[in-house]
N, C-alpha and C positions, 0 to 999 in steps of 0.2 A: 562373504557376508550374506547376511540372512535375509530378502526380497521381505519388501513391505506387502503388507494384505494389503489391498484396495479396499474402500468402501464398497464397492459392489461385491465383490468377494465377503467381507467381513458381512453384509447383508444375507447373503446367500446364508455361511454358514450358523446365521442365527437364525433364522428362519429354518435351517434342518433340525437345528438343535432343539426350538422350541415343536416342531414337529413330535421329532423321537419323545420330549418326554412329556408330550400330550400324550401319548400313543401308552406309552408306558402307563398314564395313573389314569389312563380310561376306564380301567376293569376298576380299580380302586374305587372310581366318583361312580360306577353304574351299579356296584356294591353297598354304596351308603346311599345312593338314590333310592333302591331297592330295597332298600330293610323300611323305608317311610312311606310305601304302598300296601296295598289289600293284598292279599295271596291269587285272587281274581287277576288286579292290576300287574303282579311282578310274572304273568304270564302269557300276560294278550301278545297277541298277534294280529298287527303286528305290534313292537316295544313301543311303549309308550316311555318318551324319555323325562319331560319336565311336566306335561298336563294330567297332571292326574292331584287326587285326593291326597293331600299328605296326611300321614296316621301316625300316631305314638305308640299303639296295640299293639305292634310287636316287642317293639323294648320291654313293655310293661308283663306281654306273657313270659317273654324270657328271663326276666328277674322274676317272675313266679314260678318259673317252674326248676330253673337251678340258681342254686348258690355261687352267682358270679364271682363273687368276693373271694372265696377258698379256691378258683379254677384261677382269680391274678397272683395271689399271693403264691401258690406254688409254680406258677411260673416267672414271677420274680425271685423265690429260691431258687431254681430248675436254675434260670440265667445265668443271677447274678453268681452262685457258688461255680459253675463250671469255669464260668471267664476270669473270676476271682483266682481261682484252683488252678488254671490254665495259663495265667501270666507267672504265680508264684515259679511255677515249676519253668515256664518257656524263656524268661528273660537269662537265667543262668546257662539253661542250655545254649542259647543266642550268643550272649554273652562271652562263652566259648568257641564257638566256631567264628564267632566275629573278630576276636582276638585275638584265638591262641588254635588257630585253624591247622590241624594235622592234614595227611595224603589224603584220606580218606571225608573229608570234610563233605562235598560236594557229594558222593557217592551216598553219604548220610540222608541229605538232604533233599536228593532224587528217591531216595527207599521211602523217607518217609512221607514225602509227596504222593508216592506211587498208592500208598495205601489208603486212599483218596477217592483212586479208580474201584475200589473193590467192592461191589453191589454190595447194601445193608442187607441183604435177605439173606445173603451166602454165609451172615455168621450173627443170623437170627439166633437160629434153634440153638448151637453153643451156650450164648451169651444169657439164652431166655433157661435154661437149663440148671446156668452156675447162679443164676437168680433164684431160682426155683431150690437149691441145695443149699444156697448159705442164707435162705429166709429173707432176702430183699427184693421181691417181687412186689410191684407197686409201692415202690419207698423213692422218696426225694433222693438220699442218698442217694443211691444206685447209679438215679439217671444223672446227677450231678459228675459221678467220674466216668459215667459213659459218657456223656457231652463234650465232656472236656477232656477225653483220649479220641474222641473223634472229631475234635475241632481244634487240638491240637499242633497237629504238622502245620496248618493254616498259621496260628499263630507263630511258630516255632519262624516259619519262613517270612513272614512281615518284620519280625521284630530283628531276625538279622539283615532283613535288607534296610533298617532304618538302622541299624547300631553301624553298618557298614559303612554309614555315612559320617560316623563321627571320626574324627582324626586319633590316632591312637596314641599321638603326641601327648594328648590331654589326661589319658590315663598313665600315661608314664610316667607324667611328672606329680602324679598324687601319688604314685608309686613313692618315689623317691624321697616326697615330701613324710612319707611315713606311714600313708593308707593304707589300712589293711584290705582283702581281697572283699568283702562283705563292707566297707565302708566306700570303696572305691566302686562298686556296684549300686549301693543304695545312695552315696551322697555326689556322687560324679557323676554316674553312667545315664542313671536314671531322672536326674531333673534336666539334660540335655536331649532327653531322646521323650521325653512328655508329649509332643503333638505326635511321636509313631506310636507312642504306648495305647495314647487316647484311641486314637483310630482303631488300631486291633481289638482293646475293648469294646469300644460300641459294636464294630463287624461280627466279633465273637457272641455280645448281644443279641444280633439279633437273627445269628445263624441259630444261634439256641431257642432264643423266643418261638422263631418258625417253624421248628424241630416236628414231624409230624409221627415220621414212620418209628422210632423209637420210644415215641411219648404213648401211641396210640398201642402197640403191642408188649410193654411192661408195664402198662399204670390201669386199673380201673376205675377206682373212688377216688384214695386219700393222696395221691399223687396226681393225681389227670392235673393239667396245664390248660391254658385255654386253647391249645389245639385240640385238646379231648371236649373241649365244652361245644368248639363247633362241628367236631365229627357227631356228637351224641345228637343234631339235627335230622341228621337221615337215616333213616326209620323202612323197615318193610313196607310200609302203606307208598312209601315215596319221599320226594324232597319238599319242604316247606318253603321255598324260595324268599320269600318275604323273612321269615321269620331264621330262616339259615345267615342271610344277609345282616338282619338285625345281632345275631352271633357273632358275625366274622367281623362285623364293625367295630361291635365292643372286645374283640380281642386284638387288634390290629392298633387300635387309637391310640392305647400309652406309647408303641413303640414307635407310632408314625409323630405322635408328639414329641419324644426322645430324639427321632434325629433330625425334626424340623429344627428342633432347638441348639442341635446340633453337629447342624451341618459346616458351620464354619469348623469347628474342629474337625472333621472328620475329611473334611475336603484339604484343609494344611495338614493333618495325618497324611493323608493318601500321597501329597504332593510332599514331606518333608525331602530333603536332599538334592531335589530336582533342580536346583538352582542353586549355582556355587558362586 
């Protein structure tokens, strides 16, 4: 049998926990602290944490000097197509190694993890090349199937570890009932397995939303995301710290909005099967 926590113990471990992720959204809160000071202010020495002049003057240059609005929108296509693109294709794959798993199953699933480990630089030039040859360099497109062949494996491996939690019992007997292989997928598999799909979506979201080193070496205008809105900050003269920050705030906030909102789901994603 499984020993009860103690209340001192249960103490303890909440008092780490709220540690860690104070510690975690520290750069976050000193980031938006930081974009509502003077360029003066977001440098003294030593930091000045809450006494200082609050200012609105960097928002206001930064919607004057780019077009916020075209660096969210294509990063809400950049996302949302890859993860869209990325389930269509991952839950069949899943789907089959979850239920209809051959020798080689697991060996699959190791290669395509593996491919994970392999530095983005090492198949830059390829990749920037066959962009460069079939005229999709700096196009939505492009980075939408690059996104979602490199975030991928990720999905491929969550969504068979939540399909593996379904009983196979349950498809066998829509089997028999008369389902076909695409009905038995889309009306059985898939409204039982909703809080692991959820989950992968939003993770999928927001590996892509973050996406830097790929966004920043195939797009220059008409694709940049707003990871390219707050690279275009730092400039030969140097870094504008106040006004960088004021950047990374307004790229950061839908997505930190999206899983505030959605953290219960993502958190019963994460945990689906874990309790039988």
């Amino acid at each position: 049998m499984a020993r009860a926590v103690t209340p001192q113990k249960k103490a303890i471990f909440t008092v780490i926990a709220w540690a860690v992720g104070l510690l975690i959204f520290f750069p976050i809160l000193w980031t938006i602290l930081t974009s509502f000071k003077t360029e003066a202010q977001a440098v003294a020495d030593p930091p000045i944490f809450l006494n200082f002049d609050w200012t609105l003057e960097n928002y206001a240059v930064v919607q004057e000097r780019s077009n916020y609005m075209r660096f969210l929108w294509n990063s809400v296509i950049i996302a949302g197509g890859s993860t869209l693109l990325g389930i269509i294709i991952a839950v069949p794959a899943a789907w089959s190694m979850a239920f209809v798993p051959s020798r080689r199953t697991k060996d699959i699933l190791l290669w395509m993890l593996s491919t994970k480990m392999l530095p983005a630089v090492g198949v830059l030039y390829p990749i920037y090349l066959i962009c460069i040859q079939l005229g999709v360099l700096d196009n939505r497109i492009a980075l939408v199937i690059i996104l979602m062949l490199i975030n991928l494996p990720i999905i491929v491996w969550m969504l068979y570890t939540y399909f593996r939690e379904i009983p196979g019992e349950i498809l066998e007997a829509a089997r028999m009932d008369g389902a076909s292989l695409k009905e038995e997928i889309m009306y059985v598999l898939t409204p039982m397995a909703i809080p692991g799909i959820a989950s992968t979506v939003l993770l999928n979201i927001i590996l892509a939303w973050n996406e830097a080193f790929w966004t920043l070496n195939l797009t220059a205008v008409d694709a940049a995301p707003l990871t390219a809105f707050i690279a275009s900050y730092s400039s030969p003269e140097g870094l504008f710290y106040a006004k960088l920050s004021a950047a990374s705030t307004m790229a950061i906030a839908p997505i930190l909005i999206l899983g505030w909102f959605s953290q219960k789901q993502l958190v019963r994603g994460l945990t689906f099967g874990a309790v039988k």
